[in-house]
C-alpha positions in Angstrom: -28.9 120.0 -183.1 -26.5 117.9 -181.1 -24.8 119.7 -178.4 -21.4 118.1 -177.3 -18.9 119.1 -175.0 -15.1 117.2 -176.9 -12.0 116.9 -175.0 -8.7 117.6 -176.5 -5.2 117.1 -175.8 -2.1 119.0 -177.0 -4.0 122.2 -176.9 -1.3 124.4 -174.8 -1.2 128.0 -177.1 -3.3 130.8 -178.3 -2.4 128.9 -181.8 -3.4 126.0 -180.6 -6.8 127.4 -179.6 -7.2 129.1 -183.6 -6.0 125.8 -185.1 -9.2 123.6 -183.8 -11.6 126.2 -184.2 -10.2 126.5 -187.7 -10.6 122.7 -187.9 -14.0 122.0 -186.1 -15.9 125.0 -188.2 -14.4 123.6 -191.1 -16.2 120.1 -190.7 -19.1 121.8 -189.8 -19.1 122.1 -186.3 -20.6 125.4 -184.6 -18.1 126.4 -181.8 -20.0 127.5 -178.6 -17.3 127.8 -176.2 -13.3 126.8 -176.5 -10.5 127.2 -174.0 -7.0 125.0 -173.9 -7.9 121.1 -173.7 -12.0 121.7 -174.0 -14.9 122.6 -176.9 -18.1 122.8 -176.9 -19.5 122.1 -180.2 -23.3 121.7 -181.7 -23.8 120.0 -185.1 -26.8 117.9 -186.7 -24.6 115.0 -187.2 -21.6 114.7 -184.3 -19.0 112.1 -186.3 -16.2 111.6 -184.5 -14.0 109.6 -186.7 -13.8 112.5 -188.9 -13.0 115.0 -186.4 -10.0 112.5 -184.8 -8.6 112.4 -187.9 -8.7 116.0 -188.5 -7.6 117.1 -185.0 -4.4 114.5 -185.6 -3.5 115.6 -188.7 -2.9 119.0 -187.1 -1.0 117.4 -183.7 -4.0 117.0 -181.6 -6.0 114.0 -179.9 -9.7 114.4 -179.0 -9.9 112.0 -175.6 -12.6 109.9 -175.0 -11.5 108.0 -171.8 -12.4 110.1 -168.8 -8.8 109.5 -167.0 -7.1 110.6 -169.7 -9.3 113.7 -170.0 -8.6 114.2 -166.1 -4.9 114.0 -167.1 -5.3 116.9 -169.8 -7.3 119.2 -167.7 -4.7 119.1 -164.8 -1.7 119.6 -167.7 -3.7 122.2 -169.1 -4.2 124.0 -165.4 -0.8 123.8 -164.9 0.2 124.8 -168.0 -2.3 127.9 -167.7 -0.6 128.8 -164.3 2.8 129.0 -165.5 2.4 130.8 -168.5 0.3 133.2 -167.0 3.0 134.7 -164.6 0.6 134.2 -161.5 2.5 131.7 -159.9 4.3 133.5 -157.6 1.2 135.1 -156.3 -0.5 131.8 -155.9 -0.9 132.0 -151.9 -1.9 128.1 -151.9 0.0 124.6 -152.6 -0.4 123.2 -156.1 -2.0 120.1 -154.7 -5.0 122.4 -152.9 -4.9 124.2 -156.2 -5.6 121.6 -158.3 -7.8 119.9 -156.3 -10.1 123.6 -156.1 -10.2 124.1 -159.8 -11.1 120.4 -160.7 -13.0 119.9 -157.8 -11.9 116.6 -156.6 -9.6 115.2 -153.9 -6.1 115.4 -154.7 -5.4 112.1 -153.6 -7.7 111.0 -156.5 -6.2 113.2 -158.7 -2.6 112.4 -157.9 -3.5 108.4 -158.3 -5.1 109.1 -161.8 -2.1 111.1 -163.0 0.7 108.9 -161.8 -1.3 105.5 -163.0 -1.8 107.1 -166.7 1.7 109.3 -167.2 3.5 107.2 -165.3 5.2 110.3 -163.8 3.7 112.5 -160.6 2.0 116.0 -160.9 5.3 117.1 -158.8 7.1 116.2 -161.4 5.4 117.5 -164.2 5.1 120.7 -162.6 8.6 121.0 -162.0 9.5 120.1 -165.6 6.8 122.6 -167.1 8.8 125.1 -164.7 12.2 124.1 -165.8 10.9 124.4 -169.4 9.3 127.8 -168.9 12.7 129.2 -167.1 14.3 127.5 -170.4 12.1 129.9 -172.7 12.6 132.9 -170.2 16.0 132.9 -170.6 16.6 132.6 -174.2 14.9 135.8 -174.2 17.6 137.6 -171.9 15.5 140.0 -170.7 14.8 139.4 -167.5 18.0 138.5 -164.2 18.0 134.4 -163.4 16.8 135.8 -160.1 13.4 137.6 -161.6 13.1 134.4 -163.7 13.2 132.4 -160.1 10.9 135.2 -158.7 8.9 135.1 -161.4 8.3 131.2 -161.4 7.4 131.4 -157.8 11.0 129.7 -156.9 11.3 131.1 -153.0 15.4 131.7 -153.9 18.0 131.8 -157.0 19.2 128.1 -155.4 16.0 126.4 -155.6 15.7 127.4 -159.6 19.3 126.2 -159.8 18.9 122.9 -158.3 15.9 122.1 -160.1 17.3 123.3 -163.5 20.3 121.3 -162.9 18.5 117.9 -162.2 16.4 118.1 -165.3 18.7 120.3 -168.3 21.6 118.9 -166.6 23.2 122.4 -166.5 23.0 125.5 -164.6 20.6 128.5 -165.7 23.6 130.7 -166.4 25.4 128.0 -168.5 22.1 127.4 -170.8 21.7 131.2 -171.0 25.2 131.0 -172.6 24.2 128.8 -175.4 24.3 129.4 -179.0 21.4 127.1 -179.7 19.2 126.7 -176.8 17.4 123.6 -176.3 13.8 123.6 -175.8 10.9 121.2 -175.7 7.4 121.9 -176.8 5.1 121.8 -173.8 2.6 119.1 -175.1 5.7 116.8 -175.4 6.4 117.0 -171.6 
């Protein structure tokens, strides 16, 4: 049996996680290991073409071209990081924890991520931040200051500012809306 180790984008949820196991056992693949973004699979017969079809029909893309699967593993790290709540006990900078759990210079990484998504990880970060602060506070259960706190903002302002530049309102002015607006994470 082939053993393979696939590469796939969009993965960003639990769900997500239980969707392509659900698809790559039902094609046949035998699942060894699966986290957000990466599988590793064994089957007789590894067909691909199959398997992209599969995974797209479902919203997913199985990357083949190594600086786009650079690209998803730093999405999916940062992506990890937020949703985990950790941030704000993360005692390094983003750049030094990238470049620690992919083990590769920054530098490198930042060029590869700015050349394919035409935006920088900066950016992305702050916009996966802005998003998450958009989700905790639909929920109203937590202050806009344990939302900052939580998001590792190091004041109330900081969250403000950033909020403002990207939702074009204030956190207490989005919490105030009927119908919040919210983006899926693998559209960022």
């Amino acid at each position: 049996m082939a053993i393979q180790e696939l590469h796939i984008k969009n993965m960003v949820c639990d769900r997500c996680v239980r969707a392509v196991r659900q698809e790559l056992e039902r094609q046949g693949y035998v699942v060894r290991h699966l986290e957000l973004g990466r599988a590793t699979v064994e089957r007789d017969l590894i067909e691909l073409a199959a398997l992209e079809k599969g995974l797209e029909d479902l919203g997913f893309e199985l990357l083949t071209d190594r600086n786009a699967r650079v690209v998803n593993q730093i999405k999916t790290l940062i992506i990890e990081l937020i949703q985990s709540g950790q941030v704000a006990t993360l005692h390094i900078t983003l750049s030094d924890y990238i470049s620690r759990q992919m083990a590769m210079d920054y530098a490198h990484l930042s060029h590869i991520f700015s050349t394919t998504e035409h935006l920088t990880i900066e950016r992305f970060w702050i916009m996966q931040r802005v998003e998450r602060a958009k989700e905790l506070l639909s929920y109203r259960e937590l202050t806009i200051s344990d939302i900052a706190s939580q998001l590792g903002y190091s004041s109330l302002s900081y969250l403000s500012n950033q909020f403002k530049q990207i939702t074009g309102m204030t956190p207490a002015t989005y919490r105030n809306l009927n119908a919040p607006d919210r983006n899926s994470l693998d559209w960022i």
